[in-house]
DODO-936640 format. One record per residue (C-alpha): residue number from 0; x, y, z. Coordinates in steps of 0.2 Angstrom, whole numbers, plus 2048, in hexadecimal, padded with zeros to 3 digits. Layout:
BEGIN
{NUM, {X, Y, Z}},
...
# end
This chain:
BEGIN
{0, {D32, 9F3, 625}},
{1, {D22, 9ED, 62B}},
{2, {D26, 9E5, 63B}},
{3, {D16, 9DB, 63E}},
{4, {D13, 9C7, 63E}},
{5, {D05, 9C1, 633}},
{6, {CFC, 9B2, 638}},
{7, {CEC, 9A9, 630}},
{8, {CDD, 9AF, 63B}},
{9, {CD1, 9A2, 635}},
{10, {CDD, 994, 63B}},
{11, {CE0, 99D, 64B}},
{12, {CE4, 997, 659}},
{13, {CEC, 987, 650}},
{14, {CFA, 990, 646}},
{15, {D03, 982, 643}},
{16, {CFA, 97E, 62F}},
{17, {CF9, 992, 62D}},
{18, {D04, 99C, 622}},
{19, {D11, 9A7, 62D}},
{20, {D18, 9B6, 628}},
{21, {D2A, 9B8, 632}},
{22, {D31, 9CA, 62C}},
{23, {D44, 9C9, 62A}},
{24, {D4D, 9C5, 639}},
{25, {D48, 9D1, 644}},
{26, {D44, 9C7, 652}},
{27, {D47, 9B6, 656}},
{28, {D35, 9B4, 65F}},
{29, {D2E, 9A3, 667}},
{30, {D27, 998, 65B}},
{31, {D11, 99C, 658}},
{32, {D0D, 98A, 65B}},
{33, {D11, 98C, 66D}},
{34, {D01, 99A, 66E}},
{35, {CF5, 98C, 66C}},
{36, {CE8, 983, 679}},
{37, {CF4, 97B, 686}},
{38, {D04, 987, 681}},
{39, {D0B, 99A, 686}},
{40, {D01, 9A5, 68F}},
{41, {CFF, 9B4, 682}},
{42, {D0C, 9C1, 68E}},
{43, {D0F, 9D2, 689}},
{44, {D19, 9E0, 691}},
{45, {D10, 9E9, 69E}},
{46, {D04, 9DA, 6A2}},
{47, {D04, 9D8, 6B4}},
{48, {D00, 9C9, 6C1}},
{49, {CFD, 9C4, 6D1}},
{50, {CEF, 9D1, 6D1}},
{51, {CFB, 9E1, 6CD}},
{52, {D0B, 9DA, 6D8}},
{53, {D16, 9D5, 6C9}},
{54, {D16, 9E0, 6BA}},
{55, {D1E, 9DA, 6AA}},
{56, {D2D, 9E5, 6A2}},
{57, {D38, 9DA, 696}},
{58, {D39, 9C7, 68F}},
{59, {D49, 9C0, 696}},
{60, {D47, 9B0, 68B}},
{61, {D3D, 9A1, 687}},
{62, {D3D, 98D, 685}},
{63, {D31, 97D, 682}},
{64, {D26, 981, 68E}},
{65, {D28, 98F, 696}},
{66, {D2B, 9A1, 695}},
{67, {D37, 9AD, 69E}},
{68, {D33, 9C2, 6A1}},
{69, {D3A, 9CC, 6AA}},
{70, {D2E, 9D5, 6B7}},
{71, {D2E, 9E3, 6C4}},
{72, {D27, 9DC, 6D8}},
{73, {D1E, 9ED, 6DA}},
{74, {D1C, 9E7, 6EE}},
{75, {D2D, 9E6, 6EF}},
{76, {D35, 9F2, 6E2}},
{77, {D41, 9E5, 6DB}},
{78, {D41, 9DD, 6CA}},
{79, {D40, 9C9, 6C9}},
{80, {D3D, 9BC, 6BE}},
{81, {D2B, 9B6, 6B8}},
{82, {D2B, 9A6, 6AF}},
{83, {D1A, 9A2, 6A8}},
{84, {D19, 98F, 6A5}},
{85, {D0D, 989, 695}},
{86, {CFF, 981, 69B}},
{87, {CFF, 971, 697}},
{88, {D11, 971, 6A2}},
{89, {D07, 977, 6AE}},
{90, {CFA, 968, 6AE}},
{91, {D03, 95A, 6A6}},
{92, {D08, 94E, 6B5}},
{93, {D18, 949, 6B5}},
{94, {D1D, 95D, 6B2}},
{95, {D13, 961, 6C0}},
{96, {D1F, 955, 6CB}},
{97, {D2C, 95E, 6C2}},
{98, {D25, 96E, 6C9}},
{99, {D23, 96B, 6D7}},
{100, {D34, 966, 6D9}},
{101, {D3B, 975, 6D3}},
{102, {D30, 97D, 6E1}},
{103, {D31, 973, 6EE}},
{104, {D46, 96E, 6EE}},
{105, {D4D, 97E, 6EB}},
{106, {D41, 982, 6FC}},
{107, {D4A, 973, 706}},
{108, {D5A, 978, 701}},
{109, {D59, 988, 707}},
{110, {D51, 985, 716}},
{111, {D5F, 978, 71C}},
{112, {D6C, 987, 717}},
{113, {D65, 997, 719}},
{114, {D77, 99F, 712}},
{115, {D76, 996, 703}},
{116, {D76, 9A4, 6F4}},
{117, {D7B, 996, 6E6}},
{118, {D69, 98D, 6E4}},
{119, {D5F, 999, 6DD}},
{120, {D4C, 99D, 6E9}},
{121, {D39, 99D, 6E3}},
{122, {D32, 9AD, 6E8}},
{123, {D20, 9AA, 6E5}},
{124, {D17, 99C, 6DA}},
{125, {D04, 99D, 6D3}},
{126, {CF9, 999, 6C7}},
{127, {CF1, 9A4, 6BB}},
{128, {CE3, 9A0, 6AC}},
{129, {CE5, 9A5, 69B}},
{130, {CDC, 9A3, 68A}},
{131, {CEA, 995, 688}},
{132, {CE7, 98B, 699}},
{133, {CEC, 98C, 6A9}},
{134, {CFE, 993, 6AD}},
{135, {D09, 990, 6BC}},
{136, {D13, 99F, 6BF}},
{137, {D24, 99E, 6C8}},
{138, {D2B, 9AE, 6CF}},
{139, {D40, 9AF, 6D1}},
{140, {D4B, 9BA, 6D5}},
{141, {D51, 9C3, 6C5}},
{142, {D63, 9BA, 6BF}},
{143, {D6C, 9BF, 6AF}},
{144, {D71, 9B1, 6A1}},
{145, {D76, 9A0, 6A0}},
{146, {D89, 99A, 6A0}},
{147, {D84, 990, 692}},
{148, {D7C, 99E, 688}},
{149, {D8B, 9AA, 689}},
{150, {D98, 99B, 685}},
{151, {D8D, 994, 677}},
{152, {D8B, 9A6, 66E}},
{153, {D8A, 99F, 65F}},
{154, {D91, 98F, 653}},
{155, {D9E, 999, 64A}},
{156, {DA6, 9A6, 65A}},
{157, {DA6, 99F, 66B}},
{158, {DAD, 9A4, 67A}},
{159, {DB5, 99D, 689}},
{160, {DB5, 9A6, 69A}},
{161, {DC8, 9AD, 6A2}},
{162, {DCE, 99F, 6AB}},
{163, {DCF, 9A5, 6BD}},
{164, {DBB, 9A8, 6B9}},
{165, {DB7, 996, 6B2}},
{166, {DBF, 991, 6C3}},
{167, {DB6, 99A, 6CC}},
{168, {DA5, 997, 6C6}},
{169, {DA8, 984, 6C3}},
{170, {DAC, 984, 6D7}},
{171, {D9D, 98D, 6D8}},
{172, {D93, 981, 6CE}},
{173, {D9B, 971, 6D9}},
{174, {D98, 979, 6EB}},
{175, {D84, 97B, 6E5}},
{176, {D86, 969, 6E2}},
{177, {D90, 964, 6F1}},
{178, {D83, 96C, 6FA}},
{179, {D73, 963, 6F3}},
{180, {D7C, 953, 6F5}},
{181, {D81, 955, 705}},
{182, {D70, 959, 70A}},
{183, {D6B, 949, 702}},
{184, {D64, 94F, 6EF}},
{185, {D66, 94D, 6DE}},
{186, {D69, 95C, 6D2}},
{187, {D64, 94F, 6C2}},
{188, {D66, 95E, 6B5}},
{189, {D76, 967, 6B9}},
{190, {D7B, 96F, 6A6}},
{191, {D83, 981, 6A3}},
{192, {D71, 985, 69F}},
{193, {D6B, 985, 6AF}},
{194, {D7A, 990, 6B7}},
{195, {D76, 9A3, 6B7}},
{196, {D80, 9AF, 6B9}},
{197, {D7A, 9BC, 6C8}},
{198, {D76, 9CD, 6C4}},
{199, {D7F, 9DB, 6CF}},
{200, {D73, 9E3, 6DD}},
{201, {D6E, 9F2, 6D6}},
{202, {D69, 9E9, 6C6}},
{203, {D5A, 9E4, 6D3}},
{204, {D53, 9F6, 6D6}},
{205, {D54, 9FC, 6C6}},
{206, {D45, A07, 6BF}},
{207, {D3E, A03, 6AE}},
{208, {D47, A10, 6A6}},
{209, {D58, A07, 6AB}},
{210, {D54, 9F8, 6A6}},
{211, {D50, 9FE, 694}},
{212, {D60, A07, 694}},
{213, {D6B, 9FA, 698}},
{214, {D60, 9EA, 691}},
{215, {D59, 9F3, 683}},
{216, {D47, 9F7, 67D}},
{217, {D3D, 9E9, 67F}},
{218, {D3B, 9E6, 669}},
{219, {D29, 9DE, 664}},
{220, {D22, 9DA, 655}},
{221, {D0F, 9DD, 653}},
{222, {D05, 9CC, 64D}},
{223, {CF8, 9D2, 640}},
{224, {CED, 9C2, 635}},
{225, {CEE, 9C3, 623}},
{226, {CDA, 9C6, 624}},
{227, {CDD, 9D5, 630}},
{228, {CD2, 9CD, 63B}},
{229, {CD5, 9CD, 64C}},
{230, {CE2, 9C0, 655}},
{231, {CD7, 9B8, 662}},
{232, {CDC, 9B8, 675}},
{233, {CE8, 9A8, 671}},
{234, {CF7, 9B1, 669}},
{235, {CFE, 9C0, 671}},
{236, {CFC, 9D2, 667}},
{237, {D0E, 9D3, 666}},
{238, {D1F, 9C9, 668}},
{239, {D2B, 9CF, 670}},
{240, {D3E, 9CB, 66D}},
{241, {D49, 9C5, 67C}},
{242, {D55, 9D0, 684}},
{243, {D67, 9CD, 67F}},
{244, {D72, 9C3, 68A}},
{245, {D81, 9CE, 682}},
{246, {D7B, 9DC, 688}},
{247, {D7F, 9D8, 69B}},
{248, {D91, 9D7, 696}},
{249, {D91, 9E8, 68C}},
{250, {D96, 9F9, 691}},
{251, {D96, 9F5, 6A4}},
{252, {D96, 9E2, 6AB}},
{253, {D85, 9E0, 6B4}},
{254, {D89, 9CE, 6B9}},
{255, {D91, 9C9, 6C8}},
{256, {DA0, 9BB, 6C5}},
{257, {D94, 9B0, 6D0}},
{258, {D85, 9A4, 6CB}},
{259, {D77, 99B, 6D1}},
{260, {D70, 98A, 6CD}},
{261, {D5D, 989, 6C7}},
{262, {D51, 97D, 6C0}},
{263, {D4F, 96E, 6CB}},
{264, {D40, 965, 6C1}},
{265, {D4D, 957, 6C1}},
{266, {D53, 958, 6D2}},
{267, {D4C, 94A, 6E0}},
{268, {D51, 947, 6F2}},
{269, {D5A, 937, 6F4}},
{270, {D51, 92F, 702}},
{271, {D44, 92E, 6F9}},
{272, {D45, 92E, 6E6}},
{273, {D36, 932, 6DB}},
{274, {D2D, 923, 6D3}},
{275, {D30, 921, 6C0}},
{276, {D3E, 92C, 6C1}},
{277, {D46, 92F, 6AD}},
{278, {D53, 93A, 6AD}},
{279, {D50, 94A, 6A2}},
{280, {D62, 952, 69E}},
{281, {D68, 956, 690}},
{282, {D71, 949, 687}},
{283, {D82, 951, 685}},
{284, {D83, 951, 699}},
{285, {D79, 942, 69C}},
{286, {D81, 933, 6A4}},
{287, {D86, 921, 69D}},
{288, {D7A, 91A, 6AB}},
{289, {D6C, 927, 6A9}},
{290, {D6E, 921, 695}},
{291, {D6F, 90D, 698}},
{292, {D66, 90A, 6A8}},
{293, {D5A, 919, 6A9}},
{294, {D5F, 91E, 6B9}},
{295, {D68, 92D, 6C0}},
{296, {D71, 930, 6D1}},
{297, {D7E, 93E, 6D9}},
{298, {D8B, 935, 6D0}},
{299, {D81, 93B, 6BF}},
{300, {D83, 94C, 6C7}},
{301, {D95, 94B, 6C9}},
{302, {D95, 945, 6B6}},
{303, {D8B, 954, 6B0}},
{304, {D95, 95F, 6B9}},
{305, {DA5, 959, 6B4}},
{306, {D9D, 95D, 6A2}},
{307, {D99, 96D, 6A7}},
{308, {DA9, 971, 6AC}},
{309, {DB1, 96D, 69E}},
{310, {DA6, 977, 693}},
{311, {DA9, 986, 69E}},
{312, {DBC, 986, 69D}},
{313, {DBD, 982, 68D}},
{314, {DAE, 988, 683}},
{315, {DA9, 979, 67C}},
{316, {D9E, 969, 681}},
{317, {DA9, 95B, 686}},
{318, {D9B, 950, 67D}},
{319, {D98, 95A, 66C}},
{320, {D87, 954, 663}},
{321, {D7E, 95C, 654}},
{322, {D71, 94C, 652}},
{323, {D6D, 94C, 663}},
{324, {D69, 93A, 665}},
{325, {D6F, 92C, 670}},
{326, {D7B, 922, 663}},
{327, {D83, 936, 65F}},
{328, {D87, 938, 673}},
{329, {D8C, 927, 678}},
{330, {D98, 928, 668}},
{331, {DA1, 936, 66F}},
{332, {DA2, 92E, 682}},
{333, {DA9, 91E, 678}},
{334, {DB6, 929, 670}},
{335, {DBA, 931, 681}},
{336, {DB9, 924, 68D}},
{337, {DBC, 914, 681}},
{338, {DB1, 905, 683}},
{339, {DA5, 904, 68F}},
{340, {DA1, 8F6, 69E}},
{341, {D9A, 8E8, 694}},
{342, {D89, 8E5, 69C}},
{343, {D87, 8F7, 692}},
{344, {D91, 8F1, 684}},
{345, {D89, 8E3, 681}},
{346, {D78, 8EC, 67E}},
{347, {D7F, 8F6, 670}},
{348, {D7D, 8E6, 664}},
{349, {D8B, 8E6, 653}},
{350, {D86, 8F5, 64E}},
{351, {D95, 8FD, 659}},
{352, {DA8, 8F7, 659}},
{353, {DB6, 901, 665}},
{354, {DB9, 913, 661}},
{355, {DC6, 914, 653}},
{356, {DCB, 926, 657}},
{357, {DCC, 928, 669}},
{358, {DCC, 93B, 671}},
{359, {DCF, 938, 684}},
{360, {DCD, 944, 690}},
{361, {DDD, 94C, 68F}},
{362, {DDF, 94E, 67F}},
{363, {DCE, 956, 67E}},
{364, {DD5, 963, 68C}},
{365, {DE5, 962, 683}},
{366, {DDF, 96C, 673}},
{367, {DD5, 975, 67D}},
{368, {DE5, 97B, 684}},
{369, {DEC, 97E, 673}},
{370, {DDE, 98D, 671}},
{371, {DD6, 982, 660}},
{372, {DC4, 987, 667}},
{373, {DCB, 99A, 66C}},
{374, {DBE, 9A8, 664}},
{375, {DBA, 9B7, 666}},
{376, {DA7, 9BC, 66B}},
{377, {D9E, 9C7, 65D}},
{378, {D94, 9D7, 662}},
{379, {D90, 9E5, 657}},
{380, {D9F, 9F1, 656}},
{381, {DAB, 9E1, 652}},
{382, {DB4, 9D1, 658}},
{383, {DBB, 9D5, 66A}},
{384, {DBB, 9CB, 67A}},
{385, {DAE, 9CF, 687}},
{386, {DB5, 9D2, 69A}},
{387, {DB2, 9C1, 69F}},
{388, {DB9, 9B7, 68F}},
{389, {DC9, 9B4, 68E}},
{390, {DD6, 9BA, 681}},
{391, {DDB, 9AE, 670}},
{392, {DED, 9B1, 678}},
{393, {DEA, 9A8, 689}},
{394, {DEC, 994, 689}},
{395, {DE8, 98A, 697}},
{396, {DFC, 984, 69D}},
{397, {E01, 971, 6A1}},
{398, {DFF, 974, 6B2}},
{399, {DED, 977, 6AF}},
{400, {DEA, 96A, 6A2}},
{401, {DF0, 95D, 6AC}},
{402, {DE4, 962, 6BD}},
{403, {DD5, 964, 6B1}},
{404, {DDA, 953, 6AA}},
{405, {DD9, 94B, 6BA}},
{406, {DCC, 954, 6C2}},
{407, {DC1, 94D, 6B1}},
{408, {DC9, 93C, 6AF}},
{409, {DC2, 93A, 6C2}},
{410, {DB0, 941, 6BE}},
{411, {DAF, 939, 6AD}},
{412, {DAF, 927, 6B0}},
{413, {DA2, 918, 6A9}},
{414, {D9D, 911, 6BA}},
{415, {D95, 91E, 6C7}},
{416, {D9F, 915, 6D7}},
{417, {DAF, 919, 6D0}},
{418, {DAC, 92C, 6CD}},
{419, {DB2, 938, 6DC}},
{420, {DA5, 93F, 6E6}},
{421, {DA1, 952, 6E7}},
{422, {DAA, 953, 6F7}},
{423, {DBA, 94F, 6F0}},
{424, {DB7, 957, 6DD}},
{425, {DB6, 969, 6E8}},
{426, {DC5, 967, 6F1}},
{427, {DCF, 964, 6DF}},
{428, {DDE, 96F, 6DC}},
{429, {DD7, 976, 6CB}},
{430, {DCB, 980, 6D3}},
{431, {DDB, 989, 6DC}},
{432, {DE6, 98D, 6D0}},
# end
């Protein structure tokens, strides 16, 4: 197999009207758009930044507008995480509020609680130029995946976690919130996507050759243009595929039954909240105030959460959506929650009537219970449970369907003043049983 990418020089660095060339599957690479003027800074393995500090060793994965590697802090001997931010992210004003707020909160938290192990810490932050733009380059310390991206494996097989762990990681999640609330801030994008898992200590030291071993080779495709010309500075020589999430899971666990809490773009200090705030989470979490009034508080925070929650013990969003528009997600709170306060109802026009086929809470927990979402994860040698999932054989007993019920009927509520607050969600019996 030729395992290049063809790209039309002439149209080069604008690929988006140039005829692409994706061979097979091999590697489910970042789009070619986003290495235009304004987009990705054109990172390779072995690059290295801060002039030779942080040396590039693997991708670890990629978004909208940034980019993820894994990299080696050759002061220090450790690996971390460099995420490279496109450049127009990095200029574009109301991300640069968002940035630094990411910086500049997780700071203030720690600061006030020193302990604190569950919001995740900026290393080092700076700014880098490129044929693209200008970069703003985050350094973290190096976490393994997402919560959601090992429960949301694929559409056909998901997984849910063992019980005792989707306790414990959802206390986890609530004590990083009780935590910011009570030192007076707004999380404002709590979702399983922004809970890692954290990596076991010696995953930290590791030497290249480890990390290939256990993560596997770090896979590229070579970009050639169908003139043979040369690519131009713009697009990187080669793409490189994204580590694996599975492959922490496999063989031997290298993740810790512990996360931490990132990405505070969202997040604001109460006393004094940013102007022209518009909240930014995803739909499926995002509250009925934050979709009716624009605003979003702690008690949008405690709504996320309890979506979170749900989706961790059960393996499925609370608030499914395939359209991901408005009318999709406020369809499915209807169905849930019936109909809302009219000052919200009353906005929706005729176009809406009450929910014909209501799904409350309970009965939402209910056939969770009954194991209807129960799957098996796929990995290459067959269908088997990973250490951390739970077995189709296991259901959730009344006992616990009824302190989940409650614990969400109390988190999940139209009006913010009548949802509990963190304080009394972590001291709910479900997270001790």
């Amino acid at each position: 197999m030729d395992e290049s990418l063809w790209l039309d020089a002439n149209k080069a660095p604008y690929f988006r009207e140039g005829d692409l060339y994706y061979p097979s599957d091999l590697l489910s690479h970042e789009n070619l758009d986003h290495y235009t003027p304004g987009g990705f800074h054109p990172i390779m393995i072995g690059d290295e930044f801060s002039h030779g500090r942080y040396r590039i060793i693997h991708k670890l994965g990629y978004g909208g507008f940034s980019t993820t590697w894994l990299a080696r802090d050759q002061h220090k001997n450790i690996l971390v995480a460099l995420k490279a931010l496109r450049a127009s992210a990095s200029g574009e004003a109301d991300t640069v509020d968002d940035i630094i707020r990411d910086v500049v909160i997780p700071q203030n938290i720690h600061s006030a609680l020193p302990t604190s192990d569950l919001i995740r810490p900026l290393y080092d932050s700076f700014v880098v130029e490129g044929p693209n733009g200008l970069h703003r380059i985050l350094i973290h310390p190096f976490a393994g995946p997402s919560i959601h991206s090992i429960l949301m494996e694929s559409l056909d097989e998901r997984v849910k976690l063992r019980g005792d762990l989707a306790r414990k990681l959802a206390k986890q999640m609530a004590m990083a919130l009780y935590d910011m609330h009570r030192l007076g801030f707004v999380h404002g994008d709590l979702t399983t996507s922004n809970i890692l898992f954290r990596v076991i200590d010696p995953i930290l030291g590791w030497s290249d050759a480890e990390v290939y071993h256990y993560l596997g080779d770090s896979l590229t495709l070579e970009v050639k243009t169908t003139s043979g010309d040369p690519c131009g500075p713009h697009v990187p020589r080669e793409l490189v595929e994204p580590v694996d999430h599975l492959r922490f899971f496999e063989q031997t666990l290298l993740l810790q039954e512990s996360i931490v809490v990132i990405d505070f773009g969202q997040s604001y200090e109460v006393a004094s909240p940013p102007k022209n705030y518009r909240p930014g989470t995803k739909m499926n979490y995002t509250s009925p105030e934050a979709l009716y009034d624009n605003r979003a508080g702690m008690e949008a925070d405690v709504w996320a959460l309890g979506c979170a929650i749900y989706e961790i013990r059960t393996g499925y969003h609370l608030f499914t959506m395939f359209a991901g528009d408005r009318d999709e997600i406020l369809g499915e709170i209807f169905r849930t929650l019936g109909k809302p306060p009219d000052a919200w109802w009353k906005t929706e026009g005729e176009g809406w009537t009450e929910p014909t086929r209501p799904c409350p809470i309970h009965k939402r927990v209910s056939l969770a219970a009954r194991g209807i979402y129960d799957a098996p994860v796929y990995v290459e040698d067959g269908l088997h449970p990973l250490p951390i999932t739970e077995v189709p054989e296991v259901r959730m007993d009344e006992k616990e369907v009824d302190l989940l019920t409650d614990l969400l009927e109390k988190m999940i509520r139209y009006r913010p003043e009548e949802r509990i607050t963190m304080e009394e969600v972590i001291s709910h019996p479900w997270f001790n049983m």
